[in-house]
N, C-alpha and C positions, 0 to 999 in steps of 0.2 A: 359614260357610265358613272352613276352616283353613286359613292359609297358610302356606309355611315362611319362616323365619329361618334366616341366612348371608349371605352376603358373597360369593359367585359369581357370575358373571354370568349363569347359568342361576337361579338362585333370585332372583336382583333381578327377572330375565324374568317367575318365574312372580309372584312378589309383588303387580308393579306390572298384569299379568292380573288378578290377582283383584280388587285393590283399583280397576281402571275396572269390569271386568266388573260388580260391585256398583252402580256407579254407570251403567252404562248399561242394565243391566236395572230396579233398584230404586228410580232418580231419586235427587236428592241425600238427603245424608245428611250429619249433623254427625261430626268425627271421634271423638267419643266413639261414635257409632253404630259404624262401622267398626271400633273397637278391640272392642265386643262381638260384633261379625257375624263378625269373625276369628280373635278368642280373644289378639290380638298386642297388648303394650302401646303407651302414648301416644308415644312416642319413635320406635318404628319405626312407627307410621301417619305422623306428622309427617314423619318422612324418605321415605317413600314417596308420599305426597299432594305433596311440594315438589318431587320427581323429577315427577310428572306435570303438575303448574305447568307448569316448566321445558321441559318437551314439548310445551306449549300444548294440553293435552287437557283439561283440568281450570280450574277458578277457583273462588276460596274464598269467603264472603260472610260478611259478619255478619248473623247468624241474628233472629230477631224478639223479643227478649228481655225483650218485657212480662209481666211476672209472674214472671219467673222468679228466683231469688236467686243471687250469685256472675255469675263471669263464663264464660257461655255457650259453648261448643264453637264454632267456625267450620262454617258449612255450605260440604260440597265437591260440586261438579256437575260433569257435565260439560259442555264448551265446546260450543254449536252451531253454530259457526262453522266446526268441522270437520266436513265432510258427505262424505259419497257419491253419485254418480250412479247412477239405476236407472233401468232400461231394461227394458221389458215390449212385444215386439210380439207383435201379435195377426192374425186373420185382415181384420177392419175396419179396422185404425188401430195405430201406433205411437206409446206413450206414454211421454213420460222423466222423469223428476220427479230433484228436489235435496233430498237427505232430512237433515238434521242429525243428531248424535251422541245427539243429547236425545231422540230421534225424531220429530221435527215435521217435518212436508213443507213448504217453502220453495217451493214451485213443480213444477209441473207443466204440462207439453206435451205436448198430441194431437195428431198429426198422422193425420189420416185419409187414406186410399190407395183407390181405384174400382175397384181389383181386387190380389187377394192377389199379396203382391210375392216376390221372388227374394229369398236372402241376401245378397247381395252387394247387391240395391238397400237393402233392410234397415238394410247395414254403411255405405252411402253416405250414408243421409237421420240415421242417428246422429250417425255420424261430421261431419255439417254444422253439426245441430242443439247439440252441444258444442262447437265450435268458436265458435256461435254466441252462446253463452252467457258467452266467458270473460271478458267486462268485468263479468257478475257476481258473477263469480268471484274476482275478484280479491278481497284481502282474508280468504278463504276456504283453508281447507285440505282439500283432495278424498284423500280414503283411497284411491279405487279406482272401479270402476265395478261396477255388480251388473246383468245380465241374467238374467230369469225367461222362460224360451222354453216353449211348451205343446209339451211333448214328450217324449223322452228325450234327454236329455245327458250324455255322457261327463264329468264332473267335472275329471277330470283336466287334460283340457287345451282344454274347452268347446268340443268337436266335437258340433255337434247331430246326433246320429243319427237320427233321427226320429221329424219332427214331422208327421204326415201332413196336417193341417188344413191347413197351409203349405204341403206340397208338397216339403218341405227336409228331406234324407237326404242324412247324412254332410259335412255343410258345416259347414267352420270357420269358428268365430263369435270364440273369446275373440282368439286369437291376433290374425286380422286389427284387430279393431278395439283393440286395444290396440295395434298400431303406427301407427294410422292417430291413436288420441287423446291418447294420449302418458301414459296414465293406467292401475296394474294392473286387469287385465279378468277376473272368475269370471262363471261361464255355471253355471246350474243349472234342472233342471225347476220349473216356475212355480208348482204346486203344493206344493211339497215347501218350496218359498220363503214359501209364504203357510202353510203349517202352524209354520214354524219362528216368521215374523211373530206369528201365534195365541200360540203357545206362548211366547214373551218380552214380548208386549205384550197379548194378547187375551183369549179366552175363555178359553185353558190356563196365563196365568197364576198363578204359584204350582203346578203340575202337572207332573208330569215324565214324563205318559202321555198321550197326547194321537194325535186319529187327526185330520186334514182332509180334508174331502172337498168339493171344488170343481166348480156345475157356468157352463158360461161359453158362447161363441159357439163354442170349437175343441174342446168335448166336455166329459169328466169327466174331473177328475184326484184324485189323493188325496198326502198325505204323513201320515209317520207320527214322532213321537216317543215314544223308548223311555229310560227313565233320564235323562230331558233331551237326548239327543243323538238329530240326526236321521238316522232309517233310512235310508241309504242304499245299500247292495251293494254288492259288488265295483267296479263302476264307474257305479253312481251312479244306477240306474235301478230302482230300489225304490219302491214306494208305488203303483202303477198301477191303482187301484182301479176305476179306468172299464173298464179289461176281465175283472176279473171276471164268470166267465159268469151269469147269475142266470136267463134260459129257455131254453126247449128252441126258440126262435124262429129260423129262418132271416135273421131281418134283420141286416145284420154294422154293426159299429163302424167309426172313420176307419182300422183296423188290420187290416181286413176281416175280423174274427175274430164269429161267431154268438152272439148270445143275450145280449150282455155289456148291465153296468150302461148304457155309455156306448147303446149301440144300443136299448135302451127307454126309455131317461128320457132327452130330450133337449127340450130350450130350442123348438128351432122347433116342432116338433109342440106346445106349449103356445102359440106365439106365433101359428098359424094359426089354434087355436082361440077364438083371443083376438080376433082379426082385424086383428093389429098385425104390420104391415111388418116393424118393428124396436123396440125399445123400452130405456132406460138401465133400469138393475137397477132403479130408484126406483119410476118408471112401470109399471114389467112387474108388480113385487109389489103395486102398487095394481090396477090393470088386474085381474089373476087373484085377489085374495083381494075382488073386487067382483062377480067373473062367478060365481055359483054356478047357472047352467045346467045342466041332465043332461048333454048334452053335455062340458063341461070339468069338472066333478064326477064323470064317467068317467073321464076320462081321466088325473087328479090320483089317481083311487084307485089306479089300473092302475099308476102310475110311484111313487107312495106304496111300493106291495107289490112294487116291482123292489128300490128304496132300502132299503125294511126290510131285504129279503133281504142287500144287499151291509154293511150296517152290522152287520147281526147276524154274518155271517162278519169281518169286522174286528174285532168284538169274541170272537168266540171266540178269534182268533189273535193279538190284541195287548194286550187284558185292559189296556183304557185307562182312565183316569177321564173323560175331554171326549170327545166327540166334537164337531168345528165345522165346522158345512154352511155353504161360500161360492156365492154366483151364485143363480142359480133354485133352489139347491137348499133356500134359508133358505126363498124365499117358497114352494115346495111345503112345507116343513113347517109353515110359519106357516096354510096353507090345514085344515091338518087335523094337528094335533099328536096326538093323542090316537091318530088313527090308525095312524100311522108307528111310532106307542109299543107298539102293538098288535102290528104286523105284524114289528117288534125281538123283543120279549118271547116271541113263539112259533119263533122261529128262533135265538136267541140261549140258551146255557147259564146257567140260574141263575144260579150264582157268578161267572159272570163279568161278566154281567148288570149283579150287586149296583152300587150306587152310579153307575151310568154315567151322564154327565149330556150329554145330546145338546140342542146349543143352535147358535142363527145366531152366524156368526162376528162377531166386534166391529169392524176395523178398517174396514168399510165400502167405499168405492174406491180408499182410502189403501195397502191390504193389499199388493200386489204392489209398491208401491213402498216399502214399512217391508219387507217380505222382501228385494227384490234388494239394498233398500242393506244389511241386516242380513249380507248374503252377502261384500256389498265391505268391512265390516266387519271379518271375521272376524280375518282378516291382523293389525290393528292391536289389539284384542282378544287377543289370543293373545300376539302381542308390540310393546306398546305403545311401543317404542322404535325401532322398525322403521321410523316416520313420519319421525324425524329422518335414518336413513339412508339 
């Protein structure tokens, strides 16, 4: 990655962008890395690593120098003591976790709810649960807050338009609770958060084409990355792979709309079959890849050949290298891979086809909280000097 040289306060901006960027995507690195990763010699990485010091984003280490001859480059990380809060509520429970700069989740909080709640109860039980936290806080530096909402969201100004699971149309989200926590608030679709998660820490690592397709308790979602940057539209509501129509069936989605991915492949119809209440992702993929009954070996073919169907149209239209199945969606493909591969390959264009590597997604339960913090991120990332002011 090249960075420029100059003396403005717009190119110091961008400089000391790339050179955390680096370091928050690709873990430490000794400065002699950096000066090759950039193309910039030893004296402007020196000055720009000692600006992000000074920032308290960064700290330098002496590197592990057995074997090596001469004296070794300093390895630069970044600090995990500066973190993000993220925020994921769901139709079951509202979860909030403290994610570090390094990426490691420092904690996590579930708070489960006995029936689907309002926004505003939502912005209350947050807004408590961070207020609750700030003696752990202390010592800490909070970039921002990141919510991942299953829905559509205005980006803009984090108005959830709607989230039908929830019941939540047109209710401000970022706004309130950023005056209620004292901390800046982005609101984005949950999916779209856990493709960009994939794609900086996951399965699309190293990849700059990448599709996610999530499925969970509030439906299907999908996010997409194009050139490294995530697909978003006009205002933000891009990547909605769960209504993709894929049959000619009368049964509709949370959006009431017929035939779509989300209305034939769906969680509880596998969970009825299963004969489980309710079950964590862990149990559900054991549970189903143990049942190979006629019964649920129907019913896995039948939602297989909805999946194939909507992946092979994502791949025609986005011509990805990864594709990365989160929720039930891993453990239906882990139930019959070969199938799903079958049912891609016959609906999917050759060439575009070529090379597609459709795999379960990596980050496991971590995913929506490494995406909203990566979202509360982005601000500081961008402009890494923005934290001091």
């Amino acid at each position: 990655m090249a960075i420029t040289a100059g003396t403005t306060e717009d190119v110091r901006r961008t400089n000391l962008s790339a050179i955390l960027g680096l370091l928050y995507r690709g873990g430490p690195a000794s400065r002699a890395v950096l000066c090759k990763r950039t193309g910039r010699n030893r004296s402007t990485i020196a000055s720009l690593v000692n600006d992000l010091v000074e920032l308290g984003l960064v700290a330098e280490r002496e590197p592990d120098s057995q074997g090596q001859v001469g004296r070794p480059s300093p390895v630069v990380e970044v600090r995990p003591e500066v973190t993000a809060i993220a925020v994921n509520p769901e139709i079951d429970a509202l979860t909030i976790g403290l994610v570090g700069l390094d990426g490691g989740v420092r904690r996590v909080i579930r708070h489960e709810y006995d029936r689907i709640p309002t926004a505003s109860e939502v912005l209350s039980i947050t807004a408590a649960v961070i207020a609750g936290m700030q003696v752990e806080l202390e010592g800490l530096t909070v970039a921002g807050v990141g919510v991942a909402v299953p829905g559509q969201v205005r980006t803009s100004d984090g108005v959830v338009r709607n989230a039908p699971h929830l019941d939540w149309h047109d209710e401000p989200f970022g706004e309130p609770l950023a005056a209620a926590v004292g901390y800046p608030v982005l609101v984005a679709n949950d999916a779209a958060l856990g493709a960009l998660a994939e794609h900086e820490f996951g399965a699309g690592r190293g990849h700059d084409h990448l599709v996610y397709v999530n499925g969970g308790a509030s439906g299907i979602g999908g996010g997409v990355i194009i050139a490294g940057t995530p697909l978003g539209g006009i205002a933000g509501y891009a990547g909605e792979l769960g209504h993709v129509r894929v049959s000619g069936s009368s049964v509709v989605d949370s959006a009431g709309i017929a035939g779509t991915l989300e209305a034939e492949v769906t969680r509880a119809e596998l969970l009825d079959a299963l004969g489980l209440p309710r079950a964590d992702a862990a149990a559900f993929e054991t549970a189903l890849l143990a049942d190979r009954s006629d019964r649920v070996a129907a019913i896995v073919e039948r939602q297989l050949g909805h999946l194939g169907s909507a992946l092979a149209a994502a791949i025609n239209l986005f011509n990805p290298a990864v594709i990365a199945l989160g929720g039930f969606l891993a453990a239906l493909q882990a139930y019959d891979p070969a199938g799903l591969e079958r049912v891609v390959a016959a609906a999917a264009l050759p060439p575009s086809l070529e090379g597609v590597r459709i795999t379960p997604a990596e980050l496991g339960p971590d995913l929506l909280m490494i995406g909203a913090a990566a979202l509360a991120f982005e601000p500081l990332l961008t402009d890494p000097a923005s934290l001091s002011r």
